[in-house]
One Martini backbone bead per residue (centre of mass of N, CA, C, O) as a GRO file, in nm:
protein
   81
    1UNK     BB    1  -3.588  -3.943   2.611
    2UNK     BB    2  -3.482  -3.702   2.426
    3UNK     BB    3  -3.402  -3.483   2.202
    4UNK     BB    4  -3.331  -3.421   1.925
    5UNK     BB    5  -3.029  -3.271   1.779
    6UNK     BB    6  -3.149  -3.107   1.540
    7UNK     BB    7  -3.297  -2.903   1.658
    8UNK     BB    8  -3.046  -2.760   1.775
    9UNK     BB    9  -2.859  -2.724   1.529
   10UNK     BB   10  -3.100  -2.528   1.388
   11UNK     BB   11  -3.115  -2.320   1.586
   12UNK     BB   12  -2.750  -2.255   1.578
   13UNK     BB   13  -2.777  -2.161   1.290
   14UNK     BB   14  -2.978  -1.954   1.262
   15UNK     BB   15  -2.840  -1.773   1.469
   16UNK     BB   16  -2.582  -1.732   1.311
   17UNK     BB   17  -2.668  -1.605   1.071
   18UNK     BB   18  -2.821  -1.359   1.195
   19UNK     BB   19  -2.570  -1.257   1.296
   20UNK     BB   20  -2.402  -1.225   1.020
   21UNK     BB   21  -2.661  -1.040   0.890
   22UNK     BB   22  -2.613  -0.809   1.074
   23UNK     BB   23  -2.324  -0.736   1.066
   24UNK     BB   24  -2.280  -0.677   0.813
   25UNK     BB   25  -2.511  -0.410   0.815
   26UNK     BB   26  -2.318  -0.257   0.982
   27UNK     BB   27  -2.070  -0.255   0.801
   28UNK     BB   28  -2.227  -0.114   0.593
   29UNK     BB   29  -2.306   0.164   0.747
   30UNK     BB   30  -2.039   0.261   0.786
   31UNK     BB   31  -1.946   0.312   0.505
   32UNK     BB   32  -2.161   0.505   0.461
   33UNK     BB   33  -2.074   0.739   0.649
   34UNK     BB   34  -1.783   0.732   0.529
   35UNK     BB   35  -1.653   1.023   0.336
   36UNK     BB   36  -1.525   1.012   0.044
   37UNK     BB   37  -1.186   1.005  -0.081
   38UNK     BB   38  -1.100   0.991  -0.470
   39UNK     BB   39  -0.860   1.136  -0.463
   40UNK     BB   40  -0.535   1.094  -0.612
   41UNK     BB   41  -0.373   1.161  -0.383
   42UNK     BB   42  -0.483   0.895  -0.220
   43UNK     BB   43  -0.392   0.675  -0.443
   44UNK     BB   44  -0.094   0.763  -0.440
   45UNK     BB   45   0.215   0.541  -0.530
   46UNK     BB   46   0.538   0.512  -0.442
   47UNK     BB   47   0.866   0.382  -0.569
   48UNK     BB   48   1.143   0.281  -0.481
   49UNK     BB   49   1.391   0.166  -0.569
   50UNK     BB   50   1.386  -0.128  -0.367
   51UNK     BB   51   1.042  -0.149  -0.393
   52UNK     BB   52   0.929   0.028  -0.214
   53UNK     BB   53   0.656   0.137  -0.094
   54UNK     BB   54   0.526   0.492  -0.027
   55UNK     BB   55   0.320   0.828   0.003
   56UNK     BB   56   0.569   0.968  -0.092
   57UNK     BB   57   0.810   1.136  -0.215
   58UNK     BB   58   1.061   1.147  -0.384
   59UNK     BB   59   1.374   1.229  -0.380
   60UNK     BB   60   1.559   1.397  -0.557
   61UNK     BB   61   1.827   1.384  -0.720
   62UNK     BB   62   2.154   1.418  -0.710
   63UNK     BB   63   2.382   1.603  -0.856
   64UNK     BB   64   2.675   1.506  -1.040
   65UNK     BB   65   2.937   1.551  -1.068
   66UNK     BB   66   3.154   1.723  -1.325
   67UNK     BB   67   3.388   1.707  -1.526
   68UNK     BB   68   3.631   1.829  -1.664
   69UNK     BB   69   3.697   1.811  -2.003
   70UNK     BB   70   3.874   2.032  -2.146
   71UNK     BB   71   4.124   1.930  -2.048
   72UNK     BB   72   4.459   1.893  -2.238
   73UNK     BB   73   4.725   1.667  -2.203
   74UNK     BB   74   4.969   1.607  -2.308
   75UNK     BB   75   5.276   1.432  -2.338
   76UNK     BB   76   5.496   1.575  -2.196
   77UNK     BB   77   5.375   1.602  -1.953
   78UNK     BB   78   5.336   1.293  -1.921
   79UNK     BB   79   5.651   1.264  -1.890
   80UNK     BB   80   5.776   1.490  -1.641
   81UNK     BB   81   5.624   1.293  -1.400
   0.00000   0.00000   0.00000
């Protein structure tokens, strides 16, 4: 007969943990290589109008014309025309 296939299974259990447990550690020491830059500037999120982010500051809006509103018109005149 065979050998039992517990003994099989634990040790394929075990190599897979220690994978695991590897690949983490590498991970981790990646993670501490790299930099860290938590200015403001960098995590600053900007929305636009349609709720959409995006890194970049909206365009300010243009200024809408303004109708002259001084003028008065008579009744005469619109009664002329």
């Amino acid at each position: 007969m065979s050998k039992n296939q517990n003994s099989f299974i634990k040790k394929q259990k075990a190599q897979l943990k220690q994978r695991k447990k590897k690949e983490k550690f590498e991970k981790k020491l990646e993670r501490k290589a790299q930099p860290k830059d938590g200015s403001l500037e960098n995590m600053m999120v900007y929305v636009d109008e349609f709720g959409n982010f995006s890194d970049s500051p909206p365009e300010p809006p243009t200024p809408k014309k303004q109708l002259n509103q001084n003028k008065s018109y008579s009744k005469g005149a619109a009664q002329n025309k």
